[in-house]
MDAnalysis code that builds the backbone (N, CA, C; Angstrom):
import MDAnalysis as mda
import numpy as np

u = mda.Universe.empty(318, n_residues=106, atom_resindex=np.repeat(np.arange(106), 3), trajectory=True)
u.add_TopologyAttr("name", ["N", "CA", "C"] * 106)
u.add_TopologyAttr("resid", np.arange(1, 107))
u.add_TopologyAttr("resname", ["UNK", "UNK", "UNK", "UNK", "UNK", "UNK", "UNK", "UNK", "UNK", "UNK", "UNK", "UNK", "UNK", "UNK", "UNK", "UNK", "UNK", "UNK", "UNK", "UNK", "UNK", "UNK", "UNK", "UNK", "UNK", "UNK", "UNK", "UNK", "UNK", "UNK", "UNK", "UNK", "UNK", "UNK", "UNK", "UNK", "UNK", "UNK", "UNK", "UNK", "UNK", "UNK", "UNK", "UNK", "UNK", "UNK", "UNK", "UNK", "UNK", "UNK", "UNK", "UNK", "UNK", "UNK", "UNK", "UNK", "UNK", "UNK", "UNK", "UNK", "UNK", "UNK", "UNK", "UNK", "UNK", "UNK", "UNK", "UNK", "UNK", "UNK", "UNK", "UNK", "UNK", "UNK", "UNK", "UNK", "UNK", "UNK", "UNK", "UNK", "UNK", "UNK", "UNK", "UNK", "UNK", "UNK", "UNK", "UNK", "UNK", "UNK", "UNK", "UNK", "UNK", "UNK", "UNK", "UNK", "UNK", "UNK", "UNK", "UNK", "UNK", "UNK", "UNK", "UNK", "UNK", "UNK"])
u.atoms.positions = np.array([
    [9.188, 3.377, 3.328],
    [8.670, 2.123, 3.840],
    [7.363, 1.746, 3.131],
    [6.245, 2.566, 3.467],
    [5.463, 2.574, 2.559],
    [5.292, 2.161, 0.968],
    [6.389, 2.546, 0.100],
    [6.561, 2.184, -1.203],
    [6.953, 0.987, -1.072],
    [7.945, 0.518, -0.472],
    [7.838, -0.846, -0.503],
    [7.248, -1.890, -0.575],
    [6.466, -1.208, 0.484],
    [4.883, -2.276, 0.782],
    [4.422, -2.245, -0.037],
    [4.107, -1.066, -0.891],
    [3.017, -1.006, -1.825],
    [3.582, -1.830, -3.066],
    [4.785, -1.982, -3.151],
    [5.453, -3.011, -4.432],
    [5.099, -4.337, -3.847],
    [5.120, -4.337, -2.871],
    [5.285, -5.880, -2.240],
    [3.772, -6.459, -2.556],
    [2.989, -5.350, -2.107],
    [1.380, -5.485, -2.637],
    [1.176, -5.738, -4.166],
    [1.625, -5.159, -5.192],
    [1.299, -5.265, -6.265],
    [1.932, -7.113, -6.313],
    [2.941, -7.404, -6.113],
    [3.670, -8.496, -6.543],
    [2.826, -9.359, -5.747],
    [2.356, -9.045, -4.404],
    [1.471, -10.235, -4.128],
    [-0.031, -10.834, -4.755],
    [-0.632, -9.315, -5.374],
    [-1.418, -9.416, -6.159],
    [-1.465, -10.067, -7.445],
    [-0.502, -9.951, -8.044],
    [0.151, -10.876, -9.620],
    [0.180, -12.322, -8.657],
    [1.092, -12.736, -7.887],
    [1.177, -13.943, -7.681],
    [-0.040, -14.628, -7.476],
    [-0.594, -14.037, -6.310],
    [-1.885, -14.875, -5.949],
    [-2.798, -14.970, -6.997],
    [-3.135, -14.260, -7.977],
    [-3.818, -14.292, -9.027],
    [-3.331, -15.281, -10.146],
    [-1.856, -15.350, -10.489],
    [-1.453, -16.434, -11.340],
    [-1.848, -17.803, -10.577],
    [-1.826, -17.871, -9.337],
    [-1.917, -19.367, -8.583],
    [-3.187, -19.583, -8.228],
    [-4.371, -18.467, -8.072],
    [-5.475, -19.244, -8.355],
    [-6.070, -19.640, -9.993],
    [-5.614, -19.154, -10.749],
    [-5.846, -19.218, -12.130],
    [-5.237, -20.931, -12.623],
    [-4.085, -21.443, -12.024],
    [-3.774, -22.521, -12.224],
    [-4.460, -23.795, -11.272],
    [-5.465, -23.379, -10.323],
    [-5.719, -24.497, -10.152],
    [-7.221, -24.890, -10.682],
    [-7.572, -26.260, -10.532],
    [-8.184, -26.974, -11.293],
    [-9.622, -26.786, -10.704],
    [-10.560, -26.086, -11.771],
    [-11.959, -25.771, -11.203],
    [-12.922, -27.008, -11.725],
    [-14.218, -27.041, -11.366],
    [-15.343, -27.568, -12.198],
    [-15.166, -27.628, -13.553],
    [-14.975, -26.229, -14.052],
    [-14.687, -26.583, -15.834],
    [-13.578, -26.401, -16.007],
    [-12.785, -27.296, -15.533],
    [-10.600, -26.835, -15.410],
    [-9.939, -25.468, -15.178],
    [-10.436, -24.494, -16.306],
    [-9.882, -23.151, -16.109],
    [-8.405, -23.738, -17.256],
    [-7.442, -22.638, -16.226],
    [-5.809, -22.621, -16.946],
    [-5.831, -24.007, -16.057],
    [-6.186, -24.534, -15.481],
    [-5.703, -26.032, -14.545],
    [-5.534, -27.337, -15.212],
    [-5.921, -27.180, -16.820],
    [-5.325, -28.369, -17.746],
    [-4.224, -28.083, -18.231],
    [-3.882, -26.929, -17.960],
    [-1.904, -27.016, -18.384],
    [-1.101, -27.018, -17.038],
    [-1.286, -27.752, -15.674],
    [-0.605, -28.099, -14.941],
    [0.182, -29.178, -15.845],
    [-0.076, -30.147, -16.288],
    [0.959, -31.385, -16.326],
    [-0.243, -32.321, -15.889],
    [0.903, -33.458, -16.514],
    [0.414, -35.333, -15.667],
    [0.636, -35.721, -14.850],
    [0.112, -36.738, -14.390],
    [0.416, -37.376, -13.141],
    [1.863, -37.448, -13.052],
    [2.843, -37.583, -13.739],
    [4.137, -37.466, -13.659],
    [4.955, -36.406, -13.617],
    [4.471, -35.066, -13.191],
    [4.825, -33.782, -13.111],
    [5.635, -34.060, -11.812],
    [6.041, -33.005, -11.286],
    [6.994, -33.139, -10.094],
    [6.521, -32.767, -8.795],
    [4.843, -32.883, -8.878],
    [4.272, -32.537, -7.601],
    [3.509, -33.841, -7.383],
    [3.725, -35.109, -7.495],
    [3.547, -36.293, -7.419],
    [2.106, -36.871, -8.101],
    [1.824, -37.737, -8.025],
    [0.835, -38.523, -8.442],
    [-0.732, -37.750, -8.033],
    [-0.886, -36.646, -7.383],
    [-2.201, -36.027, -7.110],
    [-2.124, -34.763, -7.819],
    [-0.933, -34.401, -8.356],
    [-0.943, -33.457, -9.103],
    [-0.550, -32.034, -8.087],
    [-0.531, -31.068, -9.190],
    [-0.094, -29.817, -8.461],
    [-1.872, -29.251, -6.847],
    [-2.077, -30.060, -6.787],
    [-3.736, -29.776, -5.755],
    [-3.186, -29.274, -4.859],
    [-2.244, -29.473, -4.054],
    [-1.627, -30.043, -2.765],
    [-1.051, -29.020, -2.342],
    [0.092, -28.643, -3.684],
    [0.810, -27.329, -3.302],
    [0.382, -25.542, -3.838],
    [-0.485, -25.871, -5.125],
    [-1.167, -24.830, -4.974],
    [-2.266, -24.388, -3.936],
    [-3.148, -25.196, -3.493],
    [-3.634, -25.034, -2.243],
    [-3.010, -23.977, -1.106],
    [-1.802, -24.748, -0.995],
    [-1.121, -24.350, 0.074],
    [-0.423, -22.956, -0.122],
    [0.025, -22.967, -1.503],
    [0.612, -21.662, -2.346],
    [-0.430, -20.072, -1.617],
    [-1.726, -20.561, -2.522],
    [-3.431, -19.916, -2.401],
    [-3.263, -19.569, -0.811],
    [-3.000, -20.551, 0.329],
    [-3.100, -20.001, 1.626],
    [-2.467, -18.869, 1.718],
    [-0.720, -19.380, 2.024],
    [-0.010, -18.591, 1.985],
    [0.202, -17.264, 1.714],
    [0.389, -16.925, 0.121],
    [0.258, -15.826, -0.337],
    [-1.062, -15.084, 0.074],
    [-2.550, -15.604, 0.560],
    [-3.309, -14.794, 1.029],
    [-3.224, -14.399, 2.447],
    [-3.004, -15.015, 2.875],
    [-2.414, -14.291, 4.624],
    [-1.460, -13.366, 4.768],
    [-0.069, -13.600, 3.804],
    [0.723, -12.527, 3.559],
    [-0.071, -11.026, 2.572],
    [-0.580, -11.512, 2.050],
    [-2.245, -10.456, 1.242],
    [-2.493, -9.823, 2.065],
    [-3.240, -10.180, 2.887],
    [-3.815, -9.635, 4.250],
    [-2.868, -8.659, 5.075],
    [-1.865, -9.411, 5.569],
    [-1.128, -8.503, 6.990],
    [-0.503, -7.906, 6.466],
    [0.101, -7.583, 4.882],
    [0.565, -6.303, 3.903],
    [-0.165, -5.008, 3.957],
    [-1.669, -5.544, 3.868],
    [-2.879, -4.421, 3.191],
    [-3.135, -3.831, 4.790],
    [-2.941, -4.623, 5.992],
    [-3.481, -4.173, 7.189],
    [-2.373, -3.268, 7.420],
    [-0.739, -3.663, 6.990],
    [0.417, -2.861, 7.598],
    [0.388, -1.435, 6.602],
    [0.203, -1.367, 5.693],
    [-0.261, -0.618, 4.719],
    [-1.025, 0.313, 5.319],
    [-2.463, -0.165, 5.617],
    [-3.335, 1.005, 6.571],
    [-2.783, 1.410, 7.581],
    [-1.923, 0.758, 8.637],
    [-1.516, 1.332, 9.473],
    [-0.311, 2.171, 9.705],
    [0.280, 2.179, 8.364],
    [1.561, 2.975, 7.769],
    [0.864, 4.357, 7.107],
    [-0.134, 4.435, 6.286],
    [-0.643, 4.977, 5.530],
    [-1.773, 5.984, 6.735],
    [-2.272, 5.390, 7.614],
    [-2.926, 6.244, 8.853],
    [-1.572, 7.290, 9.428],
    [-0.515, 6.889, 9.903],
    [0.407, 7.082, 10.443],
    [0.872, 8.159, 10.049],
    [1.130, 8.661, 8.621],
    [2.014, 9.901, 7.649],
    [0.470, 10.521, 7.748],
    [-0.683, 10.134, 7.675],
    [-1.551, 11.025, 7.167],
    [-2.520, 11.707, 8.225],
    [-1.769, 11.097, 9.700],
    [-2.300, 11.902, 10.605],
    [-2.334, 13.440, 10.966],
    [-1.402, 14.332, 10.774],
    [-1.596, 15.462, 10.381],
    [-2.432, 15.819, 9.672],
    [-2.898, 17.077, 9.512],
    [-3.760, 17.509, 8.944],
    [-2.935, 18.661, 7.700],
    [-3.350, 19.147, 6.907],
    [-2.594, 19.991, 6.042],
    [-2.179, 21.379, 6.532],
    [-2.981, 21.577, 7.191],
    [-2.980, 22.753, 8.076],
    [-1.507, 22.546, 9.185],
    [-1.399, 21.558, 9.780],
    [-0.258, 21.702, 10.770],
    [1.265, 20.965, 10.106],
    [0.971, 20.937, 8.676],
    [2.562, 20.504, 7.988],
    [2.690, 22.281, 7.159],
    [2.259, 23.604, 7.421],
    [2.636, 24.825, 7.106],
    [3.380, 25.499, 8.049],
    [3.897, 26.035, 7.700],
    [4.902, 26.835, 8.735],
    [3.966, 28.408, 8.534],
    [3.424, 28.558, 9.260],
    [2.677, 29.613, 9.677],
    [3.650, 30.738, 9.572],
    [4.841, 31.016, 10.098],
    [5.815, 31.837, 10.371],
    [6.251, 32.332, 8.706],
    [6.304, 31.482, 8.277],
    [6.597, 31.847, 6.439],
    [6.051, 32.299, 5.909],
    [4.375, 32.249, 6.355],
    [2.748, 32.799, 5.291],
    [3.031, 34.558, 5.772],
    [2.554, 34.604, 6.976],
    [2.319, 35.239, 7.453],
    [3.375, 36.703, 7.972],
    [3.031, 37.703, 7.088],
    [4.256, 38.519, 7.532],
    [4.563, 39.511, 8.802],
    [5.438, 39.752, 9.342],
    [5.422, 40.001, 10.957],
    [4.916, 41.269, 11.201],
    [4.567, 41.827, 11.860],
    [3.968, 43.022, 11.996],
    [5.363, 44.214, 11.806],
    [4.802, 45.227, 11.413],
    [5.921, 46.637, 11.487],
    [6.715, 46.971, 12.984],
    [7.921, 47.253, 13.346],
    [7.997, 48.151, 14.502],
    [7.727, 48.945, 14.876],
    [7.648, 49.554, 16.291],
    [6.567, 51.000, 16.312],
    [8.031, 52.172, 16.163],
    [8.857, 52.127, 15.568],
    [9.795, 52.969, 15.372],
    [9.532, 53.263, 14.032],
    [9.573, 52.387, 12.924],
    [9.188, 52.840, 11.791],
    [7.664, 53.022, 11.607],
    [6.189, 53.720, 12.640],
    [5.224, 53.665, 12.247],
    [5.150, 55.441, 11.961],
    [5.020, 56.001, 11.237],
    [4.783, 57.808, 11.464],
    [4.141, 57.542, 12.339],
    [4.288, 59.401, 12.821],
    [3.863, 60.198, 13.793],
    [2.647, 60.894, 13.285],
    [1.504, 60.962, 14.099],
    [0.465, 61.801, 13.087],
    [0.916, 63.340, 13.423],
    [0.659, 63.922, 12.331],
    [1.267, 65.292, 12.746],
    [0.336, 66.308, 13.579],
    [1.063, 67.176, 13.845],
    [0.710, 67.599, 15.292],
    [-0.158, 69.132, 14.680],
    [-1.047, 68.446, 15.882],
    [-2.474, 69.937, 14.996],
    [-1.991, 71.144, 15.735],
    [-2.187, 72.559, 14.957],
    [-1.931, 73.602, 15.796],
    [-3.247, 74.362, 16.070],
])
């Protein structure tokens, strides 16, 4: 589950980054190769829907990176100590049938 997210994260990261890069700053940026007024996001230009793009993809940003921590808290609540099987390390004590006898003083 986790890996998923974390792809889903990277891809939201590329996107949102290509879509603020296209819109139109103070000194344009990449926002002079949107197109003309005759592009297919009408007469105001792509403003409108990258805007809305920029929202979007950052709210989905957000409740990824929060589900993420709370996926990522979740597996890592254990401690290293209680994912060992103690029973495997540790070898069992001898029986008192096989312990010698101390031998017998005369």
């Amino acid at each position: 589950m986790t890996t998923t997210m974390l792809i889903i994260q990277f891809v939201l990261t590329i996107l949102i980054t290509i879509v603020i890069l296209l819109q139109k700053s103070t000194s344009i940026g990449l926002g002079a190769y949107s197109g003309s007024n005759d592009s297919m996001f009408g007469s105001k230009g792509p403003t409108n829907f990258l805007q809305k793009a920029t929202y979007t993809l950052g709210l989905l940003f957000v409740l990824n990176t929060l589900a993420l921590g709370y996926f990522y808290n979740q597996e890592s609540s254990k401690s290293a100590i209680d994912k060992i099987d103690i029973h495997s390390i540790v070898p069992s004590a001898p029986s008192t049938n096989s312990v010698p006898s101390a031998p017998a003083s005369n």
